[in-house]
Structures are given as C-alpha cells and as structure tokens.
N, C-alpha and C positions, 0 to 999 in steps of 0.2 A: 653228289647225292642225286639219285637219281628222281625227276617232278614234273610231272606235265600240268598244262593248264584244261581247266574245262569249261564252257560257256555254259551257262543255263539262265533260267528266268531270272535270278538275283542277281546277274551279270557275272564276270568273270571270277572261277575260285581257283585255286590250286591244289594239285595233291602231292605229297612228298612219302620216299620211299625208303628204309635204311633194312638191311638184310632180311630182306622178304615179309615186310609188315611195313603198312601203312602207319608213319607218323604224324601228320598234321594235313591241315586243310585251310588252306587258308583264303582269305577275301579279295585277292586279286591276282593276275595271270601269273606265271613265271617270263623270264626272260629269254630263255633256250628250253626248248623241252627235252627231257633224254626219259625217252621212254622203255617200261619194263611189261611186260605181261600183266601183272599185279597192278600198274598204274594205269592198263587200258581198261582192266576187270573192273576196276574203281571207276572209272568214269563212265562206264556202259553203269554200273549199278546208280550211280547218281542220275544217268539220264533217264534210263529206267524209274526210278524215285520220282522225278518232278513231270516225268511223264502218268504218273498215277501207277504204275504198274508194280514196282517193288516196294514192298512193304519191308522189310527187315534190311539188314547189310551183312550177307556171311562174308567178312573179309579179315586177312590177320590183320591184328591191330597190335600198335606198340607204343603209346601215346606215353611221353616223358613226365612224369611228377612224383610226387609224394605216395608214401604207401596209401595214405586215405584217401588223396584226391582217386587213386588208382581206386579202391572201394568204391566212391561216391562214381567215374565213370562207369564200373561195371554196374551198378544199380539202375544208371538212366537207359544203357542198352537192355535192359528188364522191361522198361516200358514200351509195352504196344503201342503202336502202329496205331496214331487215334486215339490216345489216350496221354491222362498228360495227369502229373502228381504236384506237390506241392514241396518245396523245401522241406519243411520241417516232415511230410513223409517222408522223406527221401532220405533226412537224418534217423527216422527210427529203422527203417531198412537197413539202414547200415550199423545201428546200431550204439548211435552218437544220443548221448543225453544230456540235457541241462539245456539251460535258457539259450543260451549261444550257438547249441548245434545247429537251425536254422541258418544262422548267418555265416559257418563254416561250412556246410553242404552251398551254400551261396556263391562261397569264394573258388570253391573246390569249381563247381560248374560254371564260374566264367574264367576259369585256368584250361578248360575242357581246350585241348589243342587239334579235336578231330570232331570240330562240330557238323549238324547234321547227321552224318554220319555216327556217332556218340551223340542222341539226342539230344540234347542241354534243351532246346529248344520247347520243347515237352513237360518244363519242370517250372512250377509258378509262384507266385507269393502269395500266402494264404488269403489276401484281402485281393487280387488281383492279376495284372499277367506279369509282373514283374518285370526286369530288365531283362540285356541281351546284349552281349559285347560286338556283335557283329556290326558293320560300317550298315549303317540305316538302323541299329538300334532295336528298338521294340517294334518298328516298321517292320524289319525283315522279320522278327519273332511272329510276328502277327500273321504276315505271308507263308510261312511256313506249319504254322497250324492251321490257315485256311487250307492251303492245297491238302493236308490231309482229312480235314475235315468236307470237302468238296468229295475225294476219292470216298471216305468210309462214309459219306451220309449226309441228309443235310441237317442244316445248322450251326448244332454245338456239337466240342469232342467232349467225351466223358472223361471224369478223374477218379481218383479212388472218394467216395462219402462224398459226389457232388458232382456238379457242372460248370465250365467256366462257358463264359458267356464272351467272347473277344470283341464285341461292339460295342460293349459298353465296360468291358476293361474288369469287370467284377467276378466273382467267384461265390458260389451260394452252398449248400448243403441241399 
C-alpha cells in the first residue's frame, strides 16, 4: 500500500494510500516510502496547514469505520477552520439523542484514522478541551488549536454558543 512519511512541527506522521483516497494518518514515519501523486498532494497540503497557509483539505478521503463513526467524521470536516464544537454538538449534527450520544460522537472521534486532516482535533468536551489520542495527548490537541488560532487571530478560537479558552482548559457560554 502505497505511504510516505512527512515531517512537520508535531514531528514525524505518516500518510497512507489505497485506490486513490487517502486512508489514515498516522503519528510516526513509515519505513520505505512508495509514493503516489495523491500522497505528495497530501503532504504539500499538510505543510501548507502548519505553515498557516491552508485552511480546509480538498483531498479524497476513505477513512475505514462504522456507518456512524463515517457520519460523525463527515460532521468534524464541517467545522471551520478556527472553530471548534463540542461533542454533544456534534451528536445533534448528526443527529444522535439520548444521554449517551455525547460519549458515542466521543468514541467515534478518537477512532478518527485521518486526524488533522478530519479534524477531531476541533471537537471538545462541554466543561473543557477534552482528550486526544494522538502520542503527546491534549499537548498535541492544544498545539494544534494554537497554530490555528495564531493563523485566524489572536487569543481564542470560537465555537458554536461560546468560547473556549485553551489556557486555562475551560469552555464558557
């Protein structure tokens, strides 16, 4: 299958390719790179990204899950650029109800196998910044809503009905 590696400020990730759509991304280099068009397009747009310069990722995408985790990633690709929602939004978006949809749009977005890229990163718990599967944690979650928050402005990013605040880890109205 074809996956090259790419360096950036969070150090080394990888990207993987199966019949002309990116599937996954992941936290450290590859061993052999066999590159495709599609795999250099993808790393020019990530460097693009942490260079401040691209805001979205027009890329195909073909990420493996569940029909809902697949709902719940197309939901977090909805969220701009600078903007970041909450679980339990992100369950009524897609249209999940009951006490538990929070904690299932939860699970769905640390299944996300094309982070960054499929923002997970963007998506918070209502009291807070919530977790992040990535290696460094809520560290890297943190770094990566600064650098967008640094590109779109300073301070804070906006959410849908409020502000989070990533210094002090809180979430307000």
């Amino acid at each position: 299958m074809p996956e090259l590696s790419v360096v950036t400020p969070l150090g080394p990730l990888s990207l993987r390719e199966k019949a002309g759509a990116i599937t996954a991304l992941g936290w450290r280099p590859v061993g052999e790179s066999r590159e495709t068009a599609l795999l250099r397009r993808a790393r020019a747009c990530l460097e693009r990204y942490f260079a401040g310069i691209e805001e979205a990722f027009e890329l195909p995408l073909a990420p493996a899950g569940s029909s809902f985790e697949r709902i719940v990633w197309a939901a977090l690709r909805a969220i701009p650029y600078g903007e970041t929602r909450t679980y339990g939004e992100i369950a009524a978006a897609v249209g999940a109800a009951g006490p538990l949809a929070a904690r299932a749009v939860g699970r769905a977005v640390g299944r996300n196998p094309i982070p960054i890229i499929i923002p997970c990163h963007r998506v918070l718990a209502a009291g807070g910044i919530g977790g992040f599967s990535a290696p460094g944690g809520v560290a890297t979650k943190r770094a990566l809503l600064a650098r967008e928050a640094e590109v779109r402005g300073p301070g804070e990013l906006f959410r849908a009905g409020g502000k989070a605040n990533f210094a002090t880890n809180e979430a307000r109205p």
